[in-house]
N, C-alpha and C positions, 0 to 999 in steps of 0.2 A: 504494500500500500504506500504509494506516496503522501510526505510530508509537503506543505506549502509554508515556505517564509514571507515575508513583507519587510524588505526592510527601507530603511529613508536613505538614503544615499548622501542627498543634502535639503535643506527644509523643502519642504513640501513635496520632494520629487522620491517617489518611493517605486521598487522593482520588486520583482516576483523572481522568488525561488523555488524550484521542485528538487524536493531531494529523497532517496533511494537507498535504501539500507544496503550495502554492498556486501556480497557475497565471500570477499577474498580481501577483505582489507579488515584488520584488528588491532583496536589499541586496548594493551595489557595494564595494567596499571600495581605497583609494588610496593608495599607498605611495612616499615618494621614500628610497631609504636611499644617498642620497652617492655620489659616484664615478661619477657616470652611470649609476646604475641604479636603475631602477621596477619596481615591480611592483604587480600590479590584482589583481582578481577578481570572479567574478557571481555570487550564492548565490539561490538561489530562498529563499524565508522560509516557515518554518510555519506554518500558523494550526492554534490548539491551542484544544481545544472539550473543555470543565468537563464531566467526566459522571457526575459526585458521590463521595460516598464510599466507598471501598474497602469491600467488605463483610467483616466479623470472621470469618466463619466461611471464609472463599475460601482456597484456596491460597497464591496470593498474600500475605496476610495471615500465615497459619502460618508461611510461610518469612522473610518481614520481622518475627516475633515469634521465629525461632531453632525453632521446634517440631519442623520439620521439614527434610530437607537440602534443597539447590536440585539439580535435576537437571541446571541449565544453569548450575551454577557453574562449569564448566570451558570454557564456548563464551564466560562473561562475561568470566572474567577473563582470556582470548585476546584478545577485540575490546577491553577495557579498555587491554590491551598493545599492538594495535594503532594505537589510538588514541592513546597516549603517544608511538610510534614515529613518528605522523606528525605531531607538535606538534615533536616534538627534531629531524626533518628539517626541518622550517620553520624553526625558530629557528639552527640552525645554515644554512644559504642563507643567512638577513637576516643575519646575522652575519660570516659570510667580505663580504657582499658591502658590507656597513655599515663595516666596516676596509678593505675594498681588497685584500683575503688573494689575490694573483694569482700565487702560486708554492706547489710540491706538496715535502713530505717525508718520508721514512720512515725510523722510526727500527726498528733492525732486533735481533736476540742474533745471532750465531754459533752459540751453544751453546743445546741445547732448552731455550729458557727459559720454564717451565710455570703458574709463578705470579704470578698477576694483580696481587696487590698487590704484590708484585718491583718489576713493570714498574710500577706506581703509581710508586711511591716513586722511584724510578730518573727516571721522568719530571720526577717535582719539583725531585730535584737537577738534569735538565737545565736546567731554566728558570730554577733561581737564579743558577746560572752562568753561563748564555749571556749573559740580562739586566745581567750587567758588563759583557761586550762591546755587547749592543745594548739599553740599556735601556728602548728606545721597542718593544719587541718584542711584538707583537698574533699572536694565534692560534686555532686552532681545531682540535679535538685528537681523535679516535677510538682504541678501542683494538680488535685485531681479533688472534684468536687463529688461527695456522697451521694448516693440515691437519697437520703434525707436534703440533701442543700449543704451539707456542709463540708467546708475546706477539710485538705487534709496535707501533707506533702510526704510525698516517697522521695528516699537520699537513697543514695550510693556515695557511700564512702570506704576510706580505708582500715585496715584492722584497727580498732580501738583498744589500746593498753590496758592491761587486766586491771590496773587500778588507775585510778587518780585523784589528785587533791581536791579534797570538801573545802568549803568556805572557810575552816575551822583549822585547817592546814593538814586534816587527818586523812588518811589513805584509805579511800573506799571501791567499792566497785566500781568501774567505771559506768558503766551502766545507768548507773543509780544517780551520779555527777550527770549524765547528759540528758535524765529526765527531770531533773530536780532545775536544771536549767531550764528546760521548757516549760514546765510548769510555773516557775518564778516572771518567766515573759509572761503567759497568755491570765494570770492571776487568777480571777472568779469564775471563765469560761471553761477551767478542766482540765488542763494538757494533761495529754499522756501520751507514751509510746510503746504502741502493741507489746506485750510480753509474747505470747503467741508466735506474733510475726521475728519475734527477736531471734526466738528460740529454737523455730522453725529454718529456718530464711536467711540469720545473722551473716553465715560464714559463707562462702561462695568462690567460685572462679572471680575475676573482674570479667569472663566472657559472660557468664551469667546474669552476672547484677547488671552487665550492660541491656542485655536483649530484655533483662523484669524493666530496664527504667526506660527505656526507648518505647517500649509498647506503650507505658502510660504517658509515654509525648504526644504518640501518636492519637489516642483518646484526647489527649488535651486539644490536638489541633480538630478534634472533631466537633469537643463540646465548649472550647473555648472562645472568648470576646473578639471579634475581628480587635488587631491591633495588639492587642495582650502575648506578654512574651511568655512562651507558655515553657520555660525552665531558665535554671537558673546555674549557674556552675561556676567555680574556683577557675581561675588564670589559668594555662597553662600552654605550651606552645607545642603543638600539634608538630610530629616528625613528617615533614614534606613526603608525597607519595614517588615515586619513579617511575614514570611513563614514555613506555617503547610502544611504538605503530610497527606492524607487520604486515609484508604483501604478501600475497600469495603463499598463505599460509592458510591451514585446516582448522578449525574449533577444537576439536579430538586435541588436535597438538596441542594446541595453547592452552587446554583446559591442565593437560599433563604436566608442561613448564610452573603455571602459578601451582598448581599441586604442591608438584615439587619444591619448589620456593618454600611456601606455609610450613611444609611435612620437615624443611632441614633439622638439623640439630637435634633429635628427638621430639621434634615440637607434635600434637597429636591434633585432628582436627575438632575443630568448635562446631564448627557451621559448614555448609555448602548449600549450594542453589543454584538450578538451570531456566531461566527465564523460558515460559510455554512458550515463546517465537523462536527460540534459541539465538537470541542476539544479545546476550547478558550470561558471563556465568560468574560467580562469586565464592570466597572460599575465606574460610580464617580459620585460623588455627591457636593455639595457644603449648605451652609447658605449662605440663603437669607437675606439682608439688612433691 
């Protein structure tokens, strides 16, 4: 199936592009982000064929001039949302998995807690806080509102030290210090942080806690505010990926090479997936403990 572009060349003078998944042309792409984990991928490339310019009186045209409304402004700015959804799940993956983030949290109300910037704001004083007790503290943050209305926020963070210092200077569970913080934020509305889910859930790969916290991005960008940044995450500088183009080369083969890539060192695979058009395959891997 052909693609159609539009693009402006210079004001107002805009051209049409067709372009065609090609058959024999592949960019690989290679990834090492720390901590024993890779990740690859196989993209087929487009070839994109100049088919002149836009004509003035076209459709097309009128609605890229404002004249007219778009009939498919609401399918565009869905798959535009889509598309945003799946750049914030990637970046959050390389991100849990670039820090090490291999333990899960949940920061919880008691009380219907209905407002989103509340739970903002509430979040931030967690982090100021905790950050005295653990100021090396890296994270990766969603926020996900209850079938009741109420906020909540899933972390992925890193292993937390089996104690640390009370207010009191005494050495407690850790545990116990990181809800006694949340609760000290959120005051009469309840914090707590699932025991369950602690207990369950806590310990993990970072490939794991990646794919629990990217899912509930992905719920966020479905139920969340147009404009609302739907996570939140510690600095961190993402290791540049490594991208080779291949001619005349097979799928089969390239699927082999990034395999191989993932699979060095002992490393075992996390993930893999073959896109139903086969123009897409994907692979990561990690070391095991």
């Amino acid at each position: 199936m052909a693609m159609i572009r539009i693009v402006q060349e210079t004001p107002g003078n805009y051209h049409v592009y067709t372009g065609t998944v090609s058959q024999n042309r592949f960019r690989c792409t290679l990834r090492d982000l720390g901590h024993g984990h890779r990740e690859a991928s196989v993209n087929r490339c487009v070839d994109w064929k100049h088919d002149g310019p836009l004509h003035p009186d076209s459709r097309a045209a009128q609605i890229l001039r404002g004249e007219i409304e778009d009939p498919d402004a609401d399918d565009k700015r869905e798959a535009n949302i889509r598309r945003a959804a799946r750049r914030a799940k990637s970046k959050i993956r390389q991100r849990c998995k670039a820090q090490g983030l291999d333990s899960l949290l949940t920061l919880t109300y008691r009380a219907n807690q209905v407002n989103r910037a509340l739970c903002e704001a509430h979040f931030k004083a967690f982090l100021r806080r905790l950050r005295k007790a653990i100021p090396w503290f890296p994270y990766v943050a969603v926020f996900e509102v209850q079938k009741r209305g109420a906020w909540h926020v899933h972390m992925a963070v890193r292993k937390l030290p089996l104690t640390l210092a009370a207010s009191n200077g005494v050495q407690v569970r850790s545990f116990n210090v990181v809800r006694a913080i949340w609760r000290s934020v959120v005051g009469d509305l309840g914090g707590n942080i699932d025991m369950g889910r602690w207990k369950g859930n806590s310990q993990k790969s970072a490939a794991k806690c990646a794919a629990y916290i990217s899912k509930y991005c992905l719920k966020a960008y479905a139920d969340g505010e147009m404009g609302s940044k739907r996570y939140r995450a510690s600095s961190v500088e993402l290791p540049a990926g490594e991208t080779v183009q291949f001619e005349a080369a097979s799928l089969a083969e390239l699927i082999d090479l990034v395999v191989s890539f993932a699979v060095e060192d002992g490393r075992v695979l996390a993930t893999s997936w073959l896109s139903p058009f086969k123009d897409c395959y994907f692979v990561a891997s990690e070391r095991l403990a």
